[in-house]
Every structure is written in C-alpha cells, then in structure tokens.
N, C-alpha and C positions, 0 to 999 in steps of 0.2 A: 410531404409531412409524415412524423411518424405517428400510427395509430393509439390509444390510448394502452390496447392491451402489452403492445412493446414497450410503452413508457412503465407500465405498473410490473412488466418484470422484471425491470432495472435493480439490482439489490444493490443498495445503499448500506455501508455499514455505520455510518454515525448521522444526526441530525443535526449537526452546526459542523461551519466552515471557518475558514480565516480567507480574508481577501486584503488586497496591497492596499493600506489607505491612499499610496500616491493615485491607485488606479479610480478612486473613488474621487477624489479631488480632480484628476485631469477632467478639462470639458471638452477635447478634440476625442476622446474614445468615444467614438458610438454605441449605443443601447448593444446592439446585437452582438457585439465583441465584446463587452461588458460583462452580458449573461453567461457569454462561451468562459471567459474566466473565471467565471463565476463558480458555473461546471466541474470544472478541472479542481478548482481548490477545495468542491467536496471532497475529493479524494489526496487533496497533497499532504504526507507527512510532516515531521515538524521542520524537514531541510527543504521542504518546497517540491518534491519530488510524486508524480503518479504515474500510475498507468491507464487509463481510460482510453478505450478505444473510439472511435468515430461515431459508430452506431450506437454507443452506451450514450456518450453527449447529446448524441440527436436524441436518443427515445428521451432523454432528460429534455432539451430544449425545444422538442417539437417541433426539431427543422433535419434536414437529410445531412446525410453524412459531406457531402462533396461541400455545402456549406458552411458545415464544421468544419471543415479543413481549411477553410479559407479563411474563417474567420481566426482560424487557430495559429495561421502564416499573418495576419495582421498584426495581433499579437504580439508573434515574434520578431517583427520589423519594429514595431511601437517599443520595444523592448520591457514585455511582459511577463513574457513563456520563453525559454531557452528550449528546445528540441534538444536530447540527449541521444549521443550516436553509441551503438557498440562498440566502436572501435577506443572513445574513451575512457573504457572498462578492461578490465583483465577474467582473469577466469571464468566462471560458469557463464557473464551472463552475455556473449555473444551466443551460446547455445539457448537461451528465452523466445527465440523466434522472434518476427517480424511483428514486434506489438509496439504499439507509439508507446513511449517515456517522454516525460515532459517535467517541465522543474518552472514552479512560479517563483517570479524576481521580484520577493517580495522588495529587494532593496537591490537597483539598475548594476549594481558592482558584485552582486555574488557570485562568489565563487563555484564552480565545479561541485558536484557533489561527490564524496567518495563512495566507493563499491559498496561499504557496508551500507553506508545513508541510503543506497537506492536502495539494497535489498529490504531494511524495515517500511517501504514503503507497501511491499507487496500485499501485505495484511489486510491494506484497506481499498486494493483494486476491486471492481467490482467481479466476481466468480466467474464470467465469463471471457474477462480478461486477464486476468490473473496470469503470470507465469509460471509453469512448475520447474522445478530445480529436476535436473536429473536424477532418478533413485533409482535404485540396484536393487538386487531383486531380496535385498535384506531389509530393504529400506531405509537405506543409508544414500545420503544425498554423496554421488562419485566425481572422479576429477578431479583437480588440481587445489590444492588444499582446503580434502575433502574434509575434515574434521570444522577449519573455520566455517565453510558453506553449511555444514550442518545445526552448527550452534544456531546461525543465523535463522534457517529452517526451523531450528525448534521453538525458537524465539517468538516466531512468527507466528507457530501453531500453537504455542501456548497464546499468545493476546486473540487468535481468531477466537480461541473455544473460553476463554474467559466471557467476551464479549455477545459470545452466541449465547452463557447463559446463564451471564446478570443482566446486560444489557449497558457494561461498564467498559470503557474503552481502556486500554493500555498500548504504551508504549514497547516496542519487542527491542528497541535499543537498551533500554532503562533494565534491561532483564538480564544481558549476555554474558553475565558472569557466571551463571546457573546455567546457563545455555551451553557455556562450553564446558562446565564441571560435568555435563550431561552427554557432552558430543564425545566428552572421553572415553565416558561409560561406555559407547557403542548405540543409547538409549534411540529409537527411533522417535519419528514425527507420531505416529498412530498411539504409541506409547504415549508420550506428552499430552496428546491432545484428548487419549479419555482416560489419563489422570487429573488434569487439570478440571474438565467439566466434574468429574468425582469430588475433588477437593473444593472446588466454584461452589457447584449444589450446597454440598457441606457447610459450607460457610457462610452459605446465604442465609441456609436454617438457623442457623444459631445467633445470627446478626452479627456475625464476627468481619464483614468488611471483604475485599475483593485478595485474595491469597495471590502473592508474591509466586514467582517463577520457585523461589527457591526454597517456597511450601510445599508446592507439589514435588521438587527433586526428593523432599524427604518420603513420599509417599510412593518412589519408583526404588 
C-alpha cells in the first residue's frame, strides 16, 4: 500500500477528467482496472495521451506500483491504453528517458498520436514525472528541429504558468502560433513563463479573463 503522505504529494494539475464511456458501459472490466483508467485520464490530453508514472498511479490508487503495472497491461489487452514506444516518434523524444507514455482509446480504432500531440501532453504530467526537453545552456531547447521543439516548449510553459496562477487550464496546442512567432525570436522557456504569470496576475486584477499566448508575446 501506498501511505497517505505519498498519496498527498501527488500534484494533480486539474480537478476533472474525461473517461471512455465504452469503458464505463463494459461489465467484464473489473473495479480495480477501471480505477487504474481512471488514473491515467487525470492526466490525458485532449488526444488521449499522458505520462504518469507507476508510483504517481499508486500514491493515487493506494495500491503498489507492480499492481499498477498489471493492471495497466490488462488494459492494454482489453484495448483501453495503447503503451506508446519511442521508436514511434522522431526527434527529441527518444531522449525523455525511460518514463511510461500511454494514450487512452477513448475510441478502440485510434490512431497513433503524432509528435506534437504527445508533446502538449507534457504540461499536465505530474512534476515528478514530467520530461524535460534538452536545453543548452541559453536555454533553448537543442537537436533536431530545434526551433519547432521549442515552440512546443514554450507552449507548454505558458499553459503551466497560466494555470499555476488563475487556476485556469489551457490548451499549449490551441497557442502555437505565438509559440513559434516566439521560438523565432530566440525567446526562452523562463522568459515565457514569468511574463505570462505577469500578464496572468494582470489580468486577473482587472477581471479581464485568462490572456492568450499572444498577449503575453506582446509583452516580451
């Protein structure tokens, strides 16, 4: 079992989920596969994709990780959870290191997710699992079409710091036009992420609503 203080450092970035209604209607899924799905789609973007690791799902489900695992391989035989492999990706992200990616089927025929879909998923992995992209020592995310990886990057750090401080979730797909008019600029991650909280604040004050990606470009 996991203890409670593991369960309460689990950070969670949003309070609702999306789950497969087929999964909800099937009666051959058992209870404890159920909740492990359940898990996972705290964290799945809007293409079904997350990263949560084994021990994140336990401290969440109050069961050990080798459990999770199994129940996460049931799953994926039930055809639930697709397991996503590095190998079918291309650039940065076979350097993310050995962290489970997983993609909920919310519909038994989807397709593949592409590169960019996994990377907006990263926003909403929980901190300890999270991948970081490679940065140089400018902080600029490097390798092989270093400018698109950084857009995405920035994308991503503008919805974290949004979200850290209205309490308002965004999408880092819904933004990438701003993202890459930005990656042009050279603008870093650190840049983005305390203009945005600047502009966020800003905005909350006045009751002027959650500012766009390409609010804050005008304030870099």
């Amino acid at each position: 079992m996991i203890s409670h203080s593991d369960a309460d450092a689990v950070e969670i970035k949003r309070q609702w989920s999306i789950l497969p209604v087929r999964a909800l209607l099937d009666r051959n899924l058992h209870q404890t596969m159920f909740k492990t799905l359940a898990a996972l789609c705290v964290f799945t973007n809007s293409y079904g994709v997350c990263w949560p690791g084994v021990k994140t799902l336990g401290a969440i489900l109050d069961d050990d990780p080798g459990s999770v695992s199994r129940n996460i391989a049931k799953l994926v035989k039930a055809g639930y959870v697709r397991k996503l492999r590095p190998q079918d990706y291309q650039m940065e992200f076979a350097k993310f290191g050995k962290i489970n990616r997983y993609q909920v089927l919310y519909e038994p025929d989807a397709p593949l997710p592409s590169w960019e879909q996994v990377q907006t998923s990263i926003v909403l992995a929980p901190a300890q699992d999270a991948p970081t992209p490679p940065i140089n020592e400018n902080g600029v995310v490097g390798g092989q079409d270093a400018s698109l990886a950084l857009a995405h990057a920035l994308a991503c750090a503008y919805a974290a710091a949004v979200e850290r401080a209205t309490g308002q979730p965004r999408r880092p797909d819904s933004e990438l036009g701003a993202a890459r008019r930005l990656a042009a600029r050279g603008v870093t991650v650190e840049q983005v992420t305390s203009a945005t909280r600047t502009v966020a604040l800003a905005a909350l004050a006045r009751r002027a609503g959650v500012p766009a990606l390409a609010d804050v470009e005008r304030s870099l």
